[in-house]
DRENGUKOL-100098 format. One line per 4 residues: their letters; for each residue x, y, z of N, C-alpha, C. Coordinates in nm, 4 decimals. Layout:
% DRENGUKOL-100098
A> X Y Z X Y Z X Y Z  ...
***
This chain:
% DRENGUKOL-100098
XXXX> 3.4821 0.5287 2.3936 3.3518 0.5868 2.4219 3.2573 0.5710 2.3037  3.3347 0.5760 2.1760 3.2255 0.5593 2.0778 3.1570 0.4114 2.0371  3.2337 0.3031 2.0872 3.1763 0.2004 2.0817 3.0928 0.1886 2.1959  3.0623 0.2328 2.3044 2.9915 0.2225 2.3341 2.8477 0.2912 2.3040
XXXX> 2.8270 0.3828 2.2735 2.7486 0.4212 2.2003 2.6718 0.3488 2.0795  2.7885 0.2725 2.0197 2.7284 0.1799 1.9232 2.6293 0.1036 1.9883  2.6786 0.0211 2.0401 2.6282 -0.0707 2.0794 2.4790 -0.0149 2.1957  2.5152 0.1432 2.2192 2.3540 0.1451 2.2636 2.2903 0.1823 2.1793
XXXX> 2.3298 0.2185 2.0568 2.2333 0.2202 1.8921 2.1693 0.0353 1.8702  2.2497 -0.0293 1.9403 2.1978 -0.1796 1.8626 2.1023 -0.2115 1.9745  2.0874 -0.1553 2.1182 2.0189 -0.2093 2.2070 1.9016 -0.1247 2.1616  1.8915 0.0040 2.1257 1.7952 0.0411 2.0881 1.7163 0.0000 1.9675
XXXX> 1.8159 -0.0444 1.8771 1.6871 -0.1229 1.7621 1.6927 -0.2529 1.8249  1.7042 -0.3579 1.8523 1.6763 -0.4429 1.9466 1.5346 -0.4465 2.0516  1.5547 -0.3140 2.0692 1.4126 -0.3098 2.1614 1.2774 -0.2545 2.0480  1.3269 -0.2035 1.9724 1.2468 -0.1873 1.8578 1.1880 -0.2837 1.8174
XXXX> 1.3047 -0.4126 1.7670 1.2096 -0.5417 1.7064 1.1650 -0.6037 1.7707  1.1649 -0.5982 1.9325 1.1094 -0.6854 2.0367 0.9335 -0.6386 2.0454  0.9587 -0.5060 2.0291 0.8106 -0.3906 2.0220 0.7388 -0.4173 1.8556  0.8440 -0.4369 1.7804 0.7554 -0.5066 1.6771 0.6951 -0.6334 1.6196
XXXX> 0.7740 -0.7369 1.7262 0.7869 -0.8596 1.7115 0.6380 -0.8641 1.7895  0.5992 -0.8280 1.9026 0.5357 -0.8350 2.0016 0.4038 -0.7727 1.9471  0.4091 -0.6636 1.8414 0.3200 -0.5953 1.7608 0.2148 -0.6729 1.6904  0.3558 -0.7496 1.6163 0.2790 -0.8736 1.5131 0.1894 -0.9670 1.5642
XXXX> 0.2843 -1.0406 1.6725 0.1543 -1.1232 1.7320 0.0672 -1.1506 1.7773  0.0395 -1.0090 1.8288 -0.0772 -0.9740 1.8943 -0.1722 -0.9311 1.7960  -0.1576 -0.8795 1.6676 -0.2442 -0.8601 1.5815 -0.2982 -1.0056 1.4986  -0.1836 -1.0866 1.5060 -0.2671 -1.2337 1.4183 -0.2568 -1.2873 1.5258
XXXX> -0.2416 -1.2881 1.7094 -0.3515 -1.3573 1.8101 -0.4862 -1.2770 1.7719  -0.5422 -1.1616 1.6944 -0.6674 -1.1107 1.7031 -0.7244 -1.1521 1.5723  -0.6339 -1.2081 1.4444 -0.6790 -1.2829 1.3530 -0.7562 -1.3770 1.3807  -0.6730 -1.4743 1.4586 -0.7143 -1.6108 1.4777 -0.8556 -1.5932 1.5803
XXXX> -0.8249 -1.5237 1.6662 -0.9569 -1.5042 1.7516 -1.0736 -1.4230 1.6590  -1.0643 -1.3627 1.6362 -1.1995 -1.2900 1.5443 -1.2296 -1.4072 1.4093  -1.1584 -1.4366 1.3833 -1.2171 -1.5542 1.2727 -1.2829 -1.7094 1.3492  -1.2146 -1.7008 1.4730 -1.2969 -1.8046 1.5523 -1.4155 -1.7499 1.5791
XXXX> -1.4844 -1.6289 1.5913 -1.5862 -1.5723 1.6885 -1.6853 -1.5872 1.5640  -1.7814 -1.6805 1.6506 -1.9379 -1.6996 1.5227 -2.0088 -1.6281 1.5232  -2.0681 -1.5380 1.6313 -2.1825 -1.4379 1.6864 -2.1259 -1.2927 1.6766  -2.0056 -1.2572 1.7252 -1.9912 -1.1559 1.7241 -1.8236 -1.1120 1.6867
XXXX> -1.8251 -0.9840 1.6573 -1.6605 -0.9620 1.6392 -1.6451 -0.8218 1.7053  -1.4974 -0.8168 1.7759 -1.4873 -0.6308 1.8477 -1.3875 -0.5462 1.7327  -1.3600 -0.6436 1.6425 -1.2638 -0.5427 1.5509 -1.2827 -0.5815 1.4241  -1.3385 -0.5545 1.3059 -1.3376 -0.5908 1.1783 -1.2052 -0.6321 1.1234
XXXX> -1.2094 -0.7756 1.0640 -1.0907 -0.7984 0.9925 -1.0225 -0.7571 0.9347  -1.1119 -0.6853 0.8590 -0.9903 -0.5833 0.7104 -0.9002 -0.4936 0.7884  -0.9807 -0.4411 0.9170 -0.8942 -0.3138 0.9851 -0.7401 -0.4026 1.0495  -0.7846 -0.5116 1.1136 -0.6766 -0.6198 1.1807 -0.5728 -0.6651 1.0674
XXXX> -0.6264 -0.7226 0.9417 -0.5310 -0.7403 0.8543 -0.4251 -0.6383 0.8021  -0.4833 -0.5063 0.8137 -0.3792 -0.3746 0.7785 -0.3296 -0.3653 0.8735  -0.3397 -0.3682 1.0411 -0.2545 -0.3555 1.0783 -0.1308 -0.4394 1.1103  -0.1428 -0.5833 1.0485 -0.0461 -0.7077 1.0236 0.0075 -0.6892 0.9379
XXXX> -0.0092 -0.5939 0.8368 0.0630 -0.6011 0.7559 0.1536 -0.4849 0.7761  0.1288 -0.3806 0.8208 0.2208 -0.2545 0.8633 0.3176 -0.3400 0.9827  0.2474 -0.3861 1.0663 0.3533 -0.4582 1.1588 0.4338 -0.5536 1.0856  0.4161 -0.6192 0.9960 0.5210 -0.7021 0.9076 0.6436 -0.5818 0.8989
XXXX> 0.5622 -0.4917 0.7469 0.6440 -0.3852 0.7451 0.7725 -0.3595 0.8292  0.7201 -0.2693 0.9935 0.7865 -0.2224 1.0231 0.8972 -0.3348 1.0867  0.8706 -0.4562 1.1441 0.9466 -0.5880 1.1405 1.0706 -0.5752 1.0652  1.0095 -0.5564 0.9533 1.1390 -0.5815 0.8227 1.2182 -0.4874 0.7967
XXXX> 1.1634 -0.3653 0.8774 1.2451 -0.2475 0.8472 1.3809 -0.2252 0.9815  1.2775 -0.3072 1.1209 1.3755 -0.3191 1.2057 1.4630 -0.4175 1.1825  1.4776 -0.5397 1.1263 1.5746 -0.6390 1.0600 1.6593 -0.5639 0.9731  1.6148 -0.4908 0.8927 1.7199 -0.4016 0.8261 1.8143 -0.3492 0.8624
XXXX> 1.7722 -0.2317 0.9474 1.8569 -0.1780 1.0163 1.9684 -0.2457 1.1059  1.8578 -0.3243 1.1768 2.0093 -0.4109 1.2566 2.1258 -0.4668 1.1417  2.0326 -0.5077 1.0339 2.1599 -0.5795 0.9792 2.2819 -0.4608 0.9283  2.1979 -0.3617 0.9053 2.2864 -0.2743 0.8276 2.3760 -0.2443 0.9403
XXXX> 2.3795 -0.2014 1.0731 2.4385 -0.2268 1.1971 2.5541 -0.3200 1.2207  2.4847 -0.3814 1.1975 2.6069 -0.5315 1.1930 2.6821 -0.5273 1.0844  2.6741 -0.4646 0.9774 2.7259 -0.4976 0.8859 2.8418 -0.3647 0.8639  2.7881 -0.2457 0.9361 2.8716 -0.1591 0.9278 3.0381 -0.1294 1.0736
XXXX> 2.9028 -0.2755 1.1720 3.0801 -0.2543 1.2712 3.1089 -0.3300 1.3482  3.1063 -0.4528 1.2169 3.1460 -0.5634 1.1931 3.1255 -0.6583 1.3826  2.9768 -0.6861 1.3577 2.9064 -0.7326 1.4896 2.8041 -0.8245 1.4164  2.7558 -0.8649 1.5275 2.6563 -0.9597 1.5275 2.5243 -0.8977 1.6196
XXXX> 2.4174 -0.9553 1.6103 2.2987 -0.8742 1.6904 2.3108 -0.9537 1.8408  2.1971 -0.8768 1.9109 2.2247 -0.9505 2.0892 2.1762 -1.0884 2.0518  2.1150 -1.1187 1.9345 2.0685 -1.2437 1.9303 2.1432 -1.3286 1.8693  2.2514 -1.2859 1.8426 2.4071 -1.3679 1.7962 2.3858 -1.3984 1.6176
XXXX> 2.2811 -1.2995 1.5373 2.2579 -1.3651 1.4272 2.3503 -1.2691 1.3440  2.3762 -1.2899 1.2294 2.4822 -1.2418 1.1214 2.4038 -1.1450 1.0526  2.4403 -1.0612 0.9816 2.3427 -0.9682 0.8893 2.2955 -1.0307 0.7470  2.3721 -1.1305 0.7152 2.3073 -1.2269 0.5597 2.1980 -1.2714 0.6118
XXXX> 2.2036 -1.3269 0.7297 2.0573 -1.3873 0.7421 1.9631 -1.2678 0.7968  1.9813 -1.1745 0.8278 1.8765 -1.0404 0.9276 1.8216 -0.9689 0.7790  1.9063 -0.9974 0.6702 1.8993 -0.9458 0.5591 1.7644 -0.9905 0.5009  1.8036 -1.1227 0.4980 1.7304 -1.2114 0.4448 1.5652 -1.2462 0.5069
XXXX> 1.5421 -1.2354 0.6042 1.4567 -1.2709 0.6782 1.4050 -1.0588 0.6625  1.4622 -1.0307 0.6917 1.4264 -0.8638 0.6183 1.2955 -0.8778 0.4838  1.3785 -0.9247 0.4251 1.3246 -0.9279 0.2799 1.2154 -1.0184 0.3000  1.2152 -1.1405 0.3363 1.1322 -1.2410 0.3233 0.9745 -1.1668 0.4278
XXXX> 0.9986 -1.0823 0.5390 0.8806 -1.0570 0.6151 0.8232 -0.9234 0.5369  0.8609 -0.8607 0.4477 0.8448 -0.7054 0.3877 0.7829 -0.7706 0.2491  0.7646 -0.8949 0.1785 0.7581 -0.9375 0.0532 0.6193 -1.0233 0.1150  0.6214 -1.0729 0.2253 0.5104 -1.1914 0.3279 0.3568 -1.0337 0.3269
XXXX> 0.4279 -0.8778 0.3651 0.3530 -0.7993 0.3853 0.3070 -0.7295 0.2521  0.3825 -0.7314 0.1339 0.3278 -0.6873 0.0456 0.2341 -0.8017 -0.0215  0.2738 -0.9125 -0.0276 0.1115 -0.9706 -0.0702 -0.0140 -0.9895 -0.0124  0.0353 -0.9527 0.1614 -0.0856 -0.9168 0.2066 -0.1587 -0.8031 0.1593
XXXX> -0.0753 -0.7861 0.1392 -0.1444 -0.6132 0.0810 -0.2435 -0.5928 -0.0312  -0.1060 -0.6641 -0.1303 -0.2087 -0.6579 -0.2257 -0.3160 -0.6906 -0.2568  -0.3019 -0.8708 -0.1714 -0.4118 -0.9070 -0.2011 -0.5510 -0.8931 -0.0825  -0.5225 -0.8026 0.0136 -0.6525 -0.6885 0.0612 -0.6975 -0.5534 -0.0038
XXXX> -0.5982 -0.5592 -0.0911 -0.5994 -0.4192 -0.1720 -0.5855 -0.3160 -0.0815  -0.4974 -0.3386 0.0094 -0.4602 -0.2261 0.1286 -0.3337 -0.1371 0.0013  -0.3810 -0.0254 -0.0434 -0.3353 0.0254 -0.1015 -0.1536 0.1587 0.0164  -0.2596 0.1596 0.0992 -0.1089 0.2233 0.2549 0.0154 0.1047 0.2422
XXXX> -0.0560 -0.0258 0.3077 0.0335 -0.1247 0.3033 0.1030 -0.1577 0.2063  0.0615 -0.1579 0.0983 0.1301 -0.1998 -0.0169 0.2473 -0.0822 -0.0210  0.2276 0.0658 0.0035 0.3278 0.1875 -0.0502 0.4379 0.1348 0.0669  0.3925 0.1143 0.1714 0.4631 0.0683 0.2634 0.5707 -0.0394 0.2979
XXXX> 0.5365 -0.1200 0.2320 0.5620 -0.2615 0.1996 0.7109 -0.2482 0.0823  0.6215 -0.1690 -0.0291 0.7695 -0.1049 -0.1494 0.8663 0.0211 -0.0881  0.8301 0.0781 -0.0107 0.9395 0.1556 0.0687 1.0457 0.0702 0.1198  1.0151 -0.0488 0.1947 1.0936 -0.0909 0.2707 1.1807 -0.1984 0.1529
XXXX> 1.1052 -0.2322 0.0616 1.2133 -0.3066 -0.0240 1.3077 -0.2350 -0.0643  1.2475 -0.1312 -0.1022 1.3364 0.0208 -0.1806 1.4588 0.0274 -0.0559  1.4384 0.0042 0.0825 1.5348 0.0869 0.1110 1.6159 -0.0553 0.1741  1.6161 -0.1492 0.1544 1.6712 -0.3003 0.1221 1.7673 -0.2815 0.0296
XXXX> 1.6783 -0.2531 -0.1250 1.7745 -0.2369 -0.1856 1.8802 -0.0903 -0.1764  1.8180 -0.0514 -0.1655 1.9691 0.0674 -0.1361 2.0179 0.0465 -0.0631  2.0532 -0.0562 0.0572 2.1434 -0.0909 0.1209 2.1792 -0.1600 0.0650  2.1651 -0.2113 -0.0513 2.2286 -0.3754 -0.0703 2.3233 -0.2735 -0.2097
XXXX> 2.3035 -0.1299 -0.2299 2.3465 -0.0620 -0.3452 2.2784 -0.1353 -0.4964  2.1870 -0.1696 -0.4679 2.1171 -0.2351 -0.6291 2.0112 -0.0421 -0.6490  2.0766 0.0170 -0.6642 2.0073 0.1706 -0.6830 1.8823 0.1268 -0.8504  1.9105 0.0729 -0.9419 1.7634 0.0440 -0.9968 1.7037 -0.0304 -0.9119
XXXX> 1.6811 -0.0929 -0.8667 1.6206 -0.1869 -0.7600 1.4812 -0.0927 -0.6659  1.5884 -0.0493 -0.6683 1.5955 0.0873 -0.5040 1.5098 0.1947 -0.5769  1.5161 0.2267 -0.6979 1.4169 0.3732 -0.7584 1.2837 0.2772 -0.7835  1.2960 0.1645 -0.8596 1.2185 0.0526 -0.8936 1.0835 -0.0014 -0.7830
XXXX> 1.1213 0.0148 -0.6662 1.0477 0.0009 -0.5593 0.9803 0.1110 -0.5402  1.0787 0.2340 -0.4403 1.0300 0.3635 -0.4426 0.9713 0.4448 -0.5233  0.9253 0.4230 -0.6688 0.8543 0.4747 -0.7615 0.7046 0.3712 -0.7234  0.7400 0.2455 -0.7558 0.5433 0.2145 -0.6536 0.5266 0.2097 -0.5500
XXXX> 0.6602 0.2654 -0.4484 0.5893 0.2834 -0.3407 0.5067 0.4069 -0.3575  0.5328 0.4811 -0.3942 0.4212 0.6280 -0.4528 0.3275 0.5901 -0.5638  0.3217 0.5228 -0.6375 0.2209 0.5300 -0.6839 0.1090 0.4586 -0.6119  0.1111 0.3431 -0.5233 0.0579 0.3135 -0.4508 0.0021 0.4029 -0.3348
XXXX> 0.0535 0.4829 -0.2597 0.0326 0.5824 -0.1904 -0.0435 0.6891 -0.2644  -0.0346 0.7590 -0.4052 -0.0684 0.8317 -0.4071 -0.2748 0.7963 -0.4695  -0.2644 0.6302 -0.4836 -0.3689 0.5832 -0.4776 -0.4345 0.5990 -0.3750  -0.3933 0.6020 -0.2528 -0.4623 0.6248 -0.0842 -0.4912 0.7566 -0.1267
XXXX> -0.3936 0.8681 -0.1507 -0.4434 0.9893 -0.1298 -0.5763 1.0695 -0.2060  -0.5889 0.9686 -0.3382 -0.6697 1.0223 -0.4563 -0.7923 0.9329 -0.3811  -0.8381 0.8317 -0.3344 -0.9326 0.7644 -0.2719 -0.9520 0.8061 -0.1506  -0.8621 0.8963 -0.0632 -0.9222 0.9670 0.1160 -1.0107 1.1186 0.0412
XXXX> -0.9556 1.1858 -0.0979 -0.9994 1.2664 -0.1613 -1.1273 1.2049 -0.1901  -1.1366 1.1476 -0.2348 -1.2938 1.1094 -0.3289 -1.3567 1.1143 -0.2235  -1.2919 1.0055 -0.1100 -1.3994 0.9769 0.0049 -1.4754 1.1314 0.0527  -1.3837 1.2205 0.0647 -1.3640 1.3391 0.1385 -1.4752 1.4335 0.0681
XXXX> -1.4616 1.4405 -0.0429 -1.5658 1.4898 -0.1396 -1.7124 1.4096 -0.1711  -1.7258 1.3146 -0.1488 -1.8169 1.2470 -0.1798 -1.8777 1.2686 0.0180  -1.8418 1.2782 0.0975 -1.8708 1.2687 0.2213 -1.9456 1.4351 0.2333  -1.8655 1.5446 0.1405 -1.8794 1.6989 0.1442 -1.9770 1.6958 0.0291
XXXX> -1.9905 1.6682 -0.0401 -2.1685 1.6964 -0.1363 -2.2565 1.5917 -0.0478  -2.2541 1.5156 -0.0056 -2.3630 1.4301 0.0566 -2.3946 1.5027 0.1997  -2.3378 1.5619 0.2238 -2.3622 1.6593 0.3823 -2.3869 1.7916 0.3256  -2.4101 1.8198 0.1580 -2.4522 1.9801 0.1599 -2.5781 1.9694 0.0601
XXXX> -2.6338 1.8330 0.0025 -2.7589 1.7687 -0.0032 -2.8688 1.7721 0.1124  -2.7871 1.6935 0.2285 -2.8484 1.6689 0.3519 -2.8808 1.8097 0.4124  -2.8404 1.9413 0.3759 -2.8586 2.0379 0.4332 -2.9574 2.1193 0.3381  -2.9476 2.0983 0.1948 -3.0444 2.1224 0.1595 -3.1951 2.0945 0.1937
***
């Protein structure tokens, strides 16, 4: 009974990466189309690029897991792949999302992006690795939070000007 259960833990992340797989491409089919559009656009790029890059993210986080899956009971995914390579391709789509990041200066994505390496490496047991990540994944994050603040304050004296 308990293997079966497993294995509806693997159908369920399975349907996860199908929902994230499906995530991704639909956000860079809206790349490619909004950068084609000369006259007009329905979604600003910067907003489309963050969300390609969180969908990378969470991609890499569902590759993780499966692999860690596979690796803990001693399986392969429904897609017959091994966990060295789910590993690998893990890493490679979570590293594809942090230079998106950085270089939008999507400061979310980026905390996001080092979470998921962080928790790569703590599966892989490289624990400096693993604090090494998870320490900028917060400092990165806590850059979002000190900049939704400013915004937040700068939005609250400019509306008690306006009321003056």
């Amino acid at each position: 009974m308990a293997m079966d259960e497993d294995y509806t833990d693997l159908a369920t992340l399975e349907n996860a990466r199908i929902v994230a797989e499906t995530g991704l491409r639909k956000w860079q089919m809206m790349i490619s189309l909004e950068s084609d559009a000369k006259f007009y656009r329905t979604i600003p790029l910067p907003i489309i690029h963050r969300n390609e890059v969180l969908a990378l993210a969470i991609l890499g986080d569902c590759l993780l897991h499966i692999a860690q899956f596979c690796t803990e009971h001693e399986c392969q995914s429904y897609r017959g792949e091994d966990a060295e390579p789910l590993f690998d391709e893990s890493k490679r789509l979570v590293t594809v999302a942090l230079t998106l990041a950085v270089k939008q200066s999507d400061n979310f994505g980026e905390g996001r992006a080092y979470a998921s390496l962080g928790k790569s490496a703590y599966v892989r047991n490289n624990l400096p690795m693993a604090r090494r990540f998870f320490s900028s994944s917060l400092n990165a994050l806590s850059l979002v939070v000190k900049r939704d603040h400013a915004w937040n304050m700068l939005k609250f004296e400019v509306n008690q000007k306006l009321k003056r």
